[in-house]
C-alpha positions as CSV (number, residue, x, y, z in Angstrom):
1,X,18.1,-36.6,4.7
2,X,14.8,-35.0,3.6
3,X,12.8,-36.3,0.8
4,X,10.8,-33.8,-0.9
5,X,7.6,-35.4,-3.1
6,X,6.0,-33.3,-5.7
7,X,9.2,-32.7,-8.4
8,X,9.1,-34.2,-11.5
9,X,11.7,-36.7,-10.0
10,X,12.3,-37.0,-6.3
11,X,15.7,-35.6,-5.0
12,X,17.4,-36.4,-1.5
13,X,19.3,-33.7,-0.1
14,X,20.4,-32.7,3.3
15,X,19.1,-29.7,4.6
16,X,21.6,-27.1,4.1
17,X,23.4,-28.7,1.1
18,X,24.2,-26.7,-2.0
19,X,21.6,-26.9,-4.8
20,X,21.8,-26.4,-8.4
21,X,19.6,-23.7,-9.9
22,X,18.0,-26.5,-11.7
23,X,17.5,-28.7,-8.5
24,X,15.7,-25.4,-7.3
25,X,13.8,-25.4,-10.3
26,X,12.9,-28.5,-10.5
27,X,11.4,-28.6,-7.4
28,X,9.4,-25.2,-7.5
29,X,8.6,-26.3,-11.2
30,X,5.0,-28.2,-10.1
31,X,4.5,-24.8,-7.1
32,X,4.5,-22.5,-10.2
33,X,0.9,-22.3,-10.3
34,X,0.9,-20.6,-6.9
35,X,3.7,-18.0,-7.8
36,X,2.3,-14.9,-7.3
37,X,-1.0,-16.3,-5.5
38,X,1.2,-17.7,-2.4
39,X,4.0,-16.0,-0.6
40,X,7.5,-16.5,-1.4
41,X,7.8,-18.3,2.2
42,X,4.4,-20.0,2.1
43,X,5.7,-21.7,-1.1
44,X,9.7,-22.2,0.2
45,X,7.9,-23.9,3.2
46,X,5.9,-26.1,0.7
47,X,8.9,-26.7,-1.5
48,X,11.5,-27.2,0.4
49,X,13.4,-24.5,-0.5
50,X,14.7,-20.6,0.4
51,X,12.1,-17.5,0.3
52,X,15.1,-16.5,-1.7
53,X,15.2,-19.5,-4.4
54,X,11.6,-19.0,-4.3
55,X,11.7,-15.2,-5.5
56,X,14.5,-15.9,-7.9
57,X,12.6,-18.3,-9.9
58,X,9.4,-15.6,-9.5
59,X,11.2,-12.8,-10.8
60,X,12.5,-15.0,-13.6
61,X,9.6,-16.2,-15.0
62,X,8.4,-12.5,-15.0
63,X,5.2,-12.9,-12.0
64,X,4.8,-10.2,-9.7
65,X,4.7,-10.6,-5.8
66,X,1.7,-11.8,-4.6
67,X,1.6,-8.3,-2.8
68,X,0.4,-6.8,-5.4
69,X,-3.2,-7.7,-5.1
70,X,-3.2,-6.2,-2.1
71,X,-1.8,-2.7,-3.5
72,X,-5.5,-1.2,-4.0
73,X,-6.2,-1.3,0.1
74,X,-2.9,0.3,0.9
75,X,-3.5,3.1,3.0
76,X,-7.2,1.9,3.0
77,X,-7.0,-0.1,6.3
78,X,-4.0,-0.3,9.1
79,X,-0.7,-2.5,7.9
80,X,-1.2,-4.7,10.6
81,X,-4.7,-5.6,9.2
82,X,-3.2,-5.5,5.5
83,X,-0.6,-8.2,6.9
84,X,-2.8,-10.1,8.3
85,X,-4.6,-10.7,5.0
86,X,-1.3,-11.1,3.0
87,X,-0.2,-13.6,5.7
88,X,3.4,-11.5,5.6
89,X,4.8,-9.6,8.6
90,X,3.3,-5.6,9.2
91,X,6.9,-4.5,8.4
92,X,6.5,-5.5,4.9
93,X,3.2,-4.1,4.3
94,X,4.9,-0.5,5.7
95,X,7.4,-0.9,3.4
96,X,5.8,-1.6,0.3
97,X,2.9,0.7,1.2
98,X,6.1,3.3,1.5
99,X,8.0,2.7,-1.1
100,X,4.7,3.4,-3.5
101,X,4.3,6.3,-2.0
102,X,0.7,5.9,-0.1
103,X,0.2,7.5,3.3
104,X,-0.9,5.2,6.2
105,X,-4.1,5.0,7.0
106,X,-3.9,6.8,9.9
107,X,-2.3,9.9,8.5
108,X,-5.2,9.8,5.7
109,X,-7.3,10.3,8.8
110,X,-5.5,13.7,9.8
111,X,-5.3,14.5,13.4
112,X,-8.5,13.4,15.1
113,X,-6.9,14.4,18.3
114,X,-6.5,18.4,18.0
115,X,-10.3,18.4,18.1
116,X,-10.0,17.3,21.9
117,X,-7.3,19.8,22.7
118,X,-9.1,22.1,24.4
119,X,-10.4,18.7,27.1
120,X,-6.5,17.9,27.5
121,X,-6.2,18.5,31.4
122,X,-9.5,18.4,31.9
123,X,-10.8,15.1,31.6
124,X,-8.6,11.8,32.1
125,X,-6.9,10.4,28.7
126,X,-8.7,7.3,28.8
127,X,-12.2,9.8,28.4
128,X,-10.8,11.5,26.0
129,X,-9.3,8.3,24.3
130,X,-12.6,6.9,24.0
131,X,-14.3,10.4,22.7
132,X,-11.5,10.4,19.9
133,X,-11.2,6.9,19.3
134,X,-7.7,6.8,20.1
135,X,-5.5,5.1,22.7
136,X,-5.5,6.7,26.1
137,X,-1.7,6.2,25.1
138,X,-1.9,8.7,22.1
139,X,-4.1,11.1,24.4
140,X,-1.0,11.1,26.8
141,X,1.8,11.9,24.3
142,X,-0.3,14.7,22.6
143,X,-0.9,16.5,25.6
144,X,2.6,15.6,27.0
145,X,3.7,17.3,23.4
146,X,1.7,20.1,24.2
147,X,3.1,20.4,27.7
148,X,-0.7,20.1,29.5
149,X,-0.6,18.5,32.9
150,X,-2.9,16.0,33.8
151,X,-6.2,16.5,35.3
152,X,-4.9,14.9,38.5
153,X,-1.1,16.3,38.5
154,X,1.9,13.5,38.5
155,X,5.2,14.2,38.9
156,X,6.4,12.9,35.7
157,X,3.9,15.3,33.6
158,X,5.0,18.9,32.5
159,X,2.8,21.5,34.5
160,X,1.1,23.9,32.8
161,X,-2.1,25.4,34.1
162,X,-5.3,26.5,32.4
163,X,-4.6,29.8,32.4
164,X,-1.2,29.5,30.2
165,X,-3.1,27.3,27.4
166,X,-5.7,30.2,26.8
167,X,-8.9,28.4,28.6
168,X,-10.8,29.7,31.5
């Protein structure tokens, strides 16, 4: 049994039982305050109850996600870092920032990387990584897309020479 302190009378449930929506209520009744300010699982956590009860009773009493104070820097900074400040998982952040419509941040950035084209195969994509900015990681699947072998030729890289690409 779990007592849960902060309703306006205390309640004695075991974890899993069944819950009136006024139980629920109750309970969230002295969290309202944070509806909106909190997220949905920081205040289930608190409260006792489901992220679900907890939206429920949000969407009820008319308060928009807490999210939505983060809707001005959508696309203004990566998800992860947006998540991070939200205190919500990355995937959420994508998904809201994509279901408004708002490019990520790197796309708002274009393609930093066709500026180093013409150094694919000539310097390592860790040099070029750090000249662009980018993961060594991104250098490799650009240049892989492009079909540009390495400056020091694997076996798992497509081969294409100098010549082919146009650079002497």
């Amino acid at each position: 049994m779990k007592k849960i302190k902060g309703a306006s009378r205390l309640l004695f449930f075991a974890r899993g039982s069944a819950m009136t929506q006024h139980q629920v209520d109750d309970l969230l009744r002295p969290f309202e305050p944070l509806l909106g300010h909190w997220s949905d699982s920081r205040i289930a956590a608190a409260a006792g109850v489901s992220h679900v009860q907890v939206a429920g009773r949000r969407r009820r009493l008319g308060i928009e996600s807490h999210l939505q104070a983060f809707d001005s820097i959508l696309g203004m900074f990566t998800d992860e870092h947006v998540a991070q400040l939200a205190g919500v998982a990355k995937q959420t952040i994508t998904s809201r920032r994509s279901a408004l419509g708002i490019p990520s941040h790197r796309e708002q950035q274009g393609r930093p990387l066709e500026a180093f084209d013409p150094l694919l195969g000539v310097l390592s994509d860790v040099a070029i990584g750090q000249l662009a900015g980018r993961s060594p990681n991104a250098v490799l699947k650009r240049r892989r897309k492009l079909g540009i072998m390495t400056y020091r030729p694997r076996s798992d890289t497509p081969q294409k020479n100098p010549a082919e690409r146009g650079v002497e």
